[in-house]
C-alpha positions in Angstrom: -6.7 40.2 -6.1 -8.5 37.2 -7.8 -9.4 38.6 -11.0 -10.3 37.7 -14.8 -6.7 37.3 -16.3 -6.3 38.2 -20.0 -2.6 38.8 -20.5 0.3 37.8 -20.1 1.6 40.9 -17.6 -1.8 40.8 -15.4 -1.1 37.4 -14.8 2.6 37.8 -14.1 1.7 40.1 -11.5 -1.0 38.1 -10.2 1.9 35.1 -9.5 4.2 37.7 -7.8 1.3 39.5 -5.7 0.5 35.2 -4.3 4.5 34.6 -4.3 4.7 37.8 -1.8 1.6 36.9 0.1 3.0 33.0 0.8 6.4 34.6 1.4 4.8 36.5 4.3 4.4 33.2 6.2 8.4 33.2 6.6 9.1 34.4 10.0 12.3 36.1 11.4 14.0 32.7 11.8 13.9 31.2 8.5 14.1 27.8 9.7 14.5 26.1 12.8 13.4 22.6 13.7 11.3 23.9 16.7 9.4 26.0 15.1 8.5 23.9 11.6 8.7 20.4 12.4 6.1 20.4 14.3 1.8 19.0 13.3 -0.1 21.4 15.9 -0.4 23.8 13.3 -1.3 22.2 10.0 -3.5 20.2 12.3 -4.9 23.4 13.1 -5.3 24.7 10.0 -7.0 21.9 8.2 -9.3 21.6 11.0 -10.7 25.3 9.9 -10.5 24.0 6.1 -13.0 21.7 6.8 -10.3 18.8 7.0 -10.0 18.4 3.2 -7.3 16.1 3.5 -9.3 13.3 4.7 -11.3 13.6 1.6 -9.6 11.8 -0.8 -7.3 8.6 -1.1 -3.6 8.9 -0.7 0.0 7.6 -1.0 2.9 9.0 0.9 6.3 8.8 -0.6 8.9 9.7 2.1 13.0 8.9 1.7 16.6 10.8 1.2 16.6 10.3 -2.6 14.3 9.3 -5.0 11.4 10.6 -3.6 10.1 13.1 -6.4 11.0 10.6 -9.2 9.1 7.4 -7.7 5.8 9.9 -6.9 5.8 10.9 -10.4 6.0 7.9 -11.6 3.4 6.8 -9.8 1.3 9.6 -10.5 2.0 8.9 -13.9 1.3 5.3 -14.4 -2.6 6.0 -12.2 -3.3 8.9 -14.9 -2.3 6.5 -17.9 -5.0 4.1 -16.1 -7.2 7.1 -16.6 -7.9 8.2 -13.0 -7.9 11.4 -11.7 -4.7 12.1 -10.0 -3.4 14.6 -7.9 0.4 15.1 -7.3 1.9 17.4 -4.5 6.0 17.8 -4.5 8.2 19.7 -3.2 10.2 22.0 -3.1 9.5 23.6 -7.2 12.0 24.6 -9.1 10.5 27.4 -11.3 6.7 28.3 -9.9 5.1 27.7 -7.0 2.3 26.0 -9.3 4.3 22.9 -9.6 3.5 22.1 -6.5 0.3 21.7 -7.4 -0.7 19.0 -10.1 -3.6 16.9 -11.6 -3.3 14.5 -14.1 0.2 15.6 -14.9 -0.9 19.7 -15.6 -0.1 22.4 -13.0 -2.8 24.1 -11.3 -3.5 28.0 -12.8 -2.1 30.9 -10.7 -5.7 32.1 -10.8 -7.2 29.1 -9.4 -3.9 28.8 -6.7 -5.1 32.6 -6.4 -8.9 31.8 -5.7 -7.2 29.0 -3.0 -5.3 31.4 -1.1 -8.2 34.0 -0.9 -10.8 30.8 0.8 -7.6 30.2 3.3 -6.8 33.9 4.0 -9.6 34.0 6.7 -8.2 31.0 8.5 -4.8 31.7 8.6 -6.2 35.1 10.3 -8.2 33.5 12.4 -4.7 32.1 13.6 -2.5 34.8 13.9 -5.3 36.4 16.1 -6.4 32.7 18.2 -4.1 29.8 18.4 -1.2 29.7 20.7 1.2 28.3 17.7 0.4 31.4 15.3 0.1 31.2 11.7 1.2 27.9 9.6 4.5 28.4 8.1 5.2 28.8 4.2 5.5 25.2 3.5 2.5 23.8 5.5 0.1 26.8 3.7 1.5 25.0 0.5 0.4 21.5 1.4 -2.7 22.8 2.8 -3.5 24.6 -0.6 -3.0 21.0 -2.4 -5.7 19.4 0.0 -8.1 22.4 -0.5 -7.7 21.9 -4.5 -7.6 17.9 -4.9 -10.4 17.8 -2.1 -12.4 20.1 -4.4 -11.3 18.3 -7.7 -12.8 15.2 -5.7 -9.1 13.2 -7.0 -9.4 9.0 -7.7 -5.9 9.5 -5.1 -3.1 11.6 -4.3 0.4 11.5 -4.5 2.2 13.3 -1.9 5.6 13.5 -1.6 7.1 14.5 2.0 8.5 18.0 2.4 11.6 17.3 5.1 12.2 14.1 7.2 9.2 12.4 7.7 7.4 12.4 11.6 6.8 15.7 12.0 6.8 16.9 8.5 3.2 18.3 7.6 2.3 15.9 5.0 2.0 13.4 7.8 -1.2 14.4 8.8 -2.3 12.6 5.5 -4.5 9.1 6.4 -3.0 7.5 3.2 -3.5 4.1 2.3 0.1 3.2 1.3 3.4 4.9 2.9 6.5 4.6 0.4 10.1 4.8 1.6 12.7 5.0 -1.5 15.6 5.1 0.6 18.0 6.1 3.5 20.6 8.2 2.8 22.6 11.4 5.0 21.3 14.5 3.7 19.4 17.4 6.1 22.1 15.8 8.8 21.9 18.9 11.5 18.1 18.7 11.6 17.3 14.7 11.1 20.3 13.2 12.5 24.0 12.4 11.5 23.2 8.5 10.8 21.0 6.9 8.3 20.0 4.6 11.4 18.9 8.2 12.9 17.3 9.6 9.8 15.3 5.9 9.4 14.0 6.7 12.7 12.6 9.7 11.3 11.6 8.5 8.0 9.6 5.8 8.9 7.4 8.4 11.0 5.1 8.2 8.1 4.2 4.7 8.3 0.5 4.2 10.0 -1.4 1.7 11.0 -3.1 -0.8 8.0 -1.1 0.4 5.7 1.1 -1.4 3.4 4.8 0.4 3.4 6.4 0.0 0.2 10.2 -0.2 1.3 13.1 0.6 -1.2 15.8 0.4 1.4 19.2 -1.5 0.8 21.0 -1.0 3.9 20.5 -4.1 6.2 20.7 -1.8 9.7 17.6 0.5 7.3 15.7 -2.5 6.7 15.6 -3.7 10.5 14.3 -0.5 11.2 11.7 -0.5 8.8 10.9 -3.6 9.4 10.8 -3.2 13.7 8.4 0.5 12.7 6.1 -1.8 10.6 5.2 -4.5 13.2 4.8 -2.0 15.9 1.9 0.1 14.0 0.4 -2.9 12.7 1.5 -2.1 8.8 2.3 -4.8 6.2 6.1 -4.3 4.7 6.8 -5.0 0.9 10.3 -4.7 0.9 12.4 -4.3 -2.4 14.6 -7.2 -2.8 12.0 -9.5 -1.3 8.1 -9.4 -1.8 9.4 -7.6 -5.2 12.1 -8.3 -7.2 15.3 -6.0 -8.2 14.7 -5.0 -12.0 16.6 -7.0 -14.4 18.0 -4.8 -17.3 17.1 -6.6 -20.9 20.2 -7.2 -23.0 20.8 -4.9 -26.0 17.6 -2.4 -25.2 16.9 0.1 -22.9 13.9 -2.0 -20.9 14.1 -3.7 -17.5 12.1 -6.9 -16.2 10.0 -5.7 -13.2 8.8 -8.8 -10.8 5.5 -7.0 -9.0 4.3 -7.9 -5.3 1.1 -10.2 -6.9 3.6 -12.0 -8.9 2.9 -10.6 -12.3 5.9 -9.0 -14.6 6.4 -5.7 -16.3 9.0 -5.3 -19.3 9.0 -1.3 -19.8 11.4 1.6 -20.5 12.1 4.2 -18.1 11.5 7.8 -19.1 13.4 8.8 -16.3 17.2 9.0 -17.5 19.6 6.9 -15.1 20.1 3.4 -14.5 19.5 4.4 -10.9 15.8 5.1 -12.0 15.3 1.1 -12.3 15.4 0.8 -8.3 12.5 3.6 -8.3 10.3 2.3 -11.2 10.3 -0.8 -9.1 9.5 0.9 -6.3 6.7 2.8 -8.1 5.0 -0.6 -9.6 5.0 -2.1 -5.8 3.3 1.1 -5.0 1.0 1.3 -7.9 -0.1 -2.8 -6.8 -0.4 -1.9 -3.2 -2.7 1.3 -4.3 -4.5 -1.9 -6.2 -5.3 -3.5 -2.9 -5.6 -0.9 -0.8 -7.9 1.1 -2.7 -9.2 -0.7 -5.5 -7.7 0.6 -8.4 -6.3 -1.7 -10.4 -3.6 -0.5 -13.3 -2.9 -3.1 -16.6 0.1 -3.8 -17.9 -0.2 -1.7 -20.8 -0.8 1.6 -18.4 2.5 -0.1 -16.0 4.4 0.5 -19.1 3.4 3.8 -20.8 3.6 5.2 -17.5 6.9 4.6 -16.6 7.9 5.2 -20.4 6.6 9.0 -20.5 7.3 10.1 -16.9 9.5 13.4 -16.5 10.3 15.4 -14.2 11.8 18.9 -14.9 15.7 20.0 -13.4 16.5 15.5 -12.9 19.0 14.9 -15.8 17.2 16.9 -18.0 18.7 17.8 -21.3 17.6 21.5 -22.3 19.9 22.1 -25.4 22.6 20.4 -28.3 25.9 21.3 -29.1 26.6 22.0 -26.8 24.8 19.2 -24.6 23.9 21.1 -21.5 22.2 18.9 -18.3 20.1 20.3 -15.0 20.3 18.4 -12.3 19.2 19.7 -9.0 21.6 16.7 -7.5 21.9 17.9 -3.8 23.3 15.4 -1.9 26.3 13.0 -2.0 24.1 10.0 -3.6 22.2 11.8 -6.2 25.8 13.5 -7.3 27.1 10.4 -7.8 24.0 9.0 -9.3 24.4 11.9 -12.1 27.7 11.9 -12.0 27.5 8.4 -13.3 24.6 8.9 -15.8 26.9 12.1 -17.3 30.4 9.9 -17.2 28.4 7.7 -20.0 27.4 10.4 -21.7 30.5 12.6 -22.3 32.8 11.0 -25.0 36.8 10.9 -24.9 37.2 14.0 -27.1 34.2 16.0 -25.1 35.3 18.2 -22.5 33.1 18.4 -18.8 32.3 22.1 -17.8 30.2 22.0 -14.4 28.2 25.1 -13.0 28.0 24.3 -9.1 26.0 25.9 -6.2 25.7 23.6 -2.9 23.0 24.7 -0.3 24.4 26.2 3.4 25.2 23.2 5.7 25.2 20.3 2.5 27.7 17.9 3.1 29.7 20.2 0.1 33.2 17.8 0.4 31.5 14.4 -0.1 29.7 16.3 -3.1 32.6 18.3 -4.9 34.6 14.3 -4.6 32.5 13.1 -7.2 31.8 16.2 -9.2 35.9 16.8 -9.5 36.4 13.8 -10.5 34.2 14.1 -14.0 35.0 18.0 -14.5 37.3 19.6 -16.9 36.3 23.2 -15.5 34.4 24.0 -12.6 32.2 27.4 -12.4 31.1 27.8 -8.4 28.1 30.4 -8.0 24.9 30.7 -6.0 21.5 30.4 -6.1 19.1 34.1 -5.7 18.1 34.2 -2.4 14.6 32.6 -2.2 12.3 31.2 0.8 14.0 29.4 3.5 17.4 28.6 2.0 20.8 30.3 1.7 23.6 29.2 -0.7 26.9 28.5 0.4 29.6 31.3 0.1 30.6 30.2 -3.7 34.5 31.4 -2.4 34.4 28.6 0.1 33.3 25.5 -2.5 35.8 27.3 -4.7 38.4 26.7 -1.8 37.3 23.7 -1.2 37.0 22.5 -4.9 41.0 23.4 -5.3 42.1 21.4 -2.0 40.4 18.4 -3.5 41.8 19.0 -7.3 45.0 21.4 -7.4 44.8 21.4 -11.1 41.6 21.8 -12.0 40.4 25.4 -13.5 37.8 26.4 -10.9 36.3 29.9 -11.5 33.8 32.2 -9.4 31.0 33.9 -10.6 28.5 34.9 -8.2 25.3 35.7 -11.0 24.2 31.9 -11.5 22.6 32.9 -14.8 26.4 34.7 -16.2 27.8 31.1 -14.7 26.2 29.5 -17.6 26.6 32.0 -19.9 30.3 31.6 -18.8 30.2 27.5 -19.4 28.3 27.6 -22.4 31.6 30.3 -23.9 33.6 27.9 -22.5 31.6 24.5 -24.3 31.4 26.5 -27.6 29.1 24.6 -30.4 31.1 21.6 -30.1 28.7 18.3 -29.9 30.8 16.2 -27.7 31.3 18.9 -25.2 28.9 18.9 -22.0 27.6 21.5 -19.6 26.6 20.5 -16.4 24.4 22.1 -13.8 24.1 20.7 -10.0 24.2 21.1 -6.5 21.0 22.2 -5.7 17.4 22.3 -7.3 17.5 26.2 -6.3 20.0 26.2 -8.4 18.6 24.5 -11.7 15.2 26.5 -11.2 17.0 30.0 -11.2 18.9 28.5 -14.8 16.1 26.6 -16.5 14.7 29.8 -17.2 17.0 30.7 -19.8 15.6 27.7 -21.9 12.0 28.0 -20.5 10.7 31.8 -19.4 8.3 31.3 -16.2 5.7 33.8 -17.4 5.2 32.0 -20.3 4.8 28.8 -18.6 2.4 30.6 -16.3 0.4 32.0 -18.9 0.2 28.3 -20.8 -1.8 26.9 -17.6 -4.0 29.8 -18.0 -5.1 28.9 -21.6 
């Protein structure tokens, strides 16, 4: 299949030939702890790769919320260093490619292409040989990454965990520095129904000589951190101690960051949200510990630009005027409220709040809907398109739901999450003040987003 590309069709169907391949990997259980939370495999699988993981510098950036947004921005502040900077998160929104980063640019389908044809003969060699069959969708993902930032011979890589943290693949990494953002409830039925439980988990990442980069607020989180830390022989930088919280500067849009080393920062966040300061900080301590660790030092002048120009795609993102409309893949009770709070500052008292809604299966939906019925004028529930290992959940049962919490609130279903928009934006009209708002789930916000950006031409950009 890997092949010249020199349109934009050839290399639409070259994505969706590799999208069908990967799909392949998905077994008749979807998901089930058992069978992908396990290391055997990607250990496995690596091993046959020629262990490309071990052949370049890492950080590991583990948590409930926050995750994405801290690794990009650390990502982003190493590239405006000028290293060479790899980037693996998960899950994408849009293309599989974004998975898959350097310097800030998407790796081609071609080259992702050329990838999945080296590991085709180990992941056969697999099926046919090793007692735990092939890897699973998500591992051949991260193993993809370490084939591609092994052969890019990356300065370091940022790698943000898939699911929970001990038994999540990424773990096999060797990294240098482990982050922890925070603790929150979210994957409950698979990780545990406390944050003390989920901590447990979480702080599976942290290894021996590292320094752990803690973002944790929750005294019972930060005992456990603390307790993981001394008994692997890591060294703890814990927010709100070995660095400061950031101090927002009066009448601007900076914040005063207090670093590890003792230096300052004043920057701007490109990240929308005040809740962004706690991961900036987060990503500077990382950033210094990446210093020691492995030697590359960052100035001030790269601290700043890189928080100032770091974005990430579906997080509060603005995609159109009058009306305002917002995707954020918020999928769990803290980041709802986070963006809840970053859109109750942006709607005005004459602006009216329409919110497009689709909640994963077996989200905690209630603690969710609280805060998004609180903001709304109109709710549209819908789903997600059936993709991967997720389902949506039945869009007549948040509607249900959605009613019980707000008997007066116009809640409508439509089951087509692209003519749920459509719907909101009718409803909007071309009035400035008025807001569309799309949450729930990043499934979700990647199905929409293409109405304002069209994957194939996306795909065929990294091609040129």
């Amino acid at each position: 299949m890997t092949q010249h590309i020199t349109n934009k069709e050839d290399n639409w169907q070259q994505y969706q030939w590799l999208e069908d391949e990967l799909a392949g990997l998905i077994g008749p259980v979807r998901f089930s702890a058992e069978i992908n939370l396990r290391l055997e495999r990607i250990t496995y699988l690596l091993g046959l790769l020629g262990q490309p993981h071990e052949q370049f510098q890492s950080v590991h950036v583990g948590g409930t919320s926050g995750k994405g947004s801290t690794a990009v921005m650390i990502a982003n502040i190493l590239t405006a260093e000028g290293y060479r900077v790899g980037l693996h998160t998960s899950p994408h929104l849009q293309l599989l490619n974004e998975r898959h980063q350097i310097n800030g640019r998407m790796i081609s389908t071609s080259r992702l292409v050329a990838l999945w044809q080296q590991m085709k003969p180990a992941i056969a060699e697999m099926r046919r040989d090793f007692a735990f069959g092939a890897p699973s969708y998500f591992e051949a993902q991260f193993a993809l990454t370490c084939l591609w930032f092994a052969a890019e011979k990356v300065d370091v890589a940022v790698v943000e965990v898939g699911l929970g943290g001990l038994l999540d693949a990424t773990n096999v990494l060797p990294a240098a520095v482990a982050v922890l953002t925070n603790v929150g409830l979210d994957h409950t039925e698979i990780l545990g129904d406390t944050v003390e439980k989920i901590a447990q988990d979480k702080s599976g990442i942290f290894k021996p000589k590292q320094i752990v980069v803690s973002g944790c607020t929750q005294p019972t989180v930060q005992a456990i951190v603390a307790e993981k830390c001394t008994a692997v022989d890591a060294t703890l930088w814990q927010h709100g101690r070995e660095f400061a919280l950031p101090v927002p500067i009066a009448n601007s849009n900076q914040y005063r960051f207090s670093l590890p080393d003792g230096s300052s920062v004043t920057a701007q966040l490109g990240l929308p949200g005040a809740f962004q300061a706690q991961n900036g900080a987060v990503a500077l301590a990382a950033v210094t510990a990446v210093g020691q660790k492995i030697g590359l030092s960052v100035s001030p002048a790269a601290q700043k630009t890189g928080l100032q120009t770091a974005r990430l795609a579906g997080r509060v993102e603005q995609v159109q005027s009058n009306p305002t409309v917002i995707l954020d893949g918020a999928h769990n009770p803290d980041k709802v409220r986070a963006a809840a709070n970053v859109l109750a500052t942006r709607r005005t008292a004459e602006g009216k709040l329409i919110t497009v809604l689709a909640i994963k299966a077996g989200k905690a939906a209630t603690e969710m809907l609280t805060a998004v019925v609180e903001l709304s004028d109109a709710l549209i529930v819908t789903r997600f398109l059936e993709k991967g290992l997720w389902r949506a959940m039945p869009p007549e049962e948040l509607a249900l739901e959605a009613q019980r919490l707000a008997p007066d609130l116009p809640v409508t279903i439509e089951l087509d999450p692209l003519a749920a928009v459509q719907q909101a934006l009718t409803l909007a009209g071309d009035a400035p003040e008025n807001l569309v708002w799309v949450t729930g789930s990043l499934y979700l916000v990647g199905d929409v987003r293409a109405l304002w950006h069209e994957p194939r031409e996306l795909l065929w950009e990294l091609e040129e």
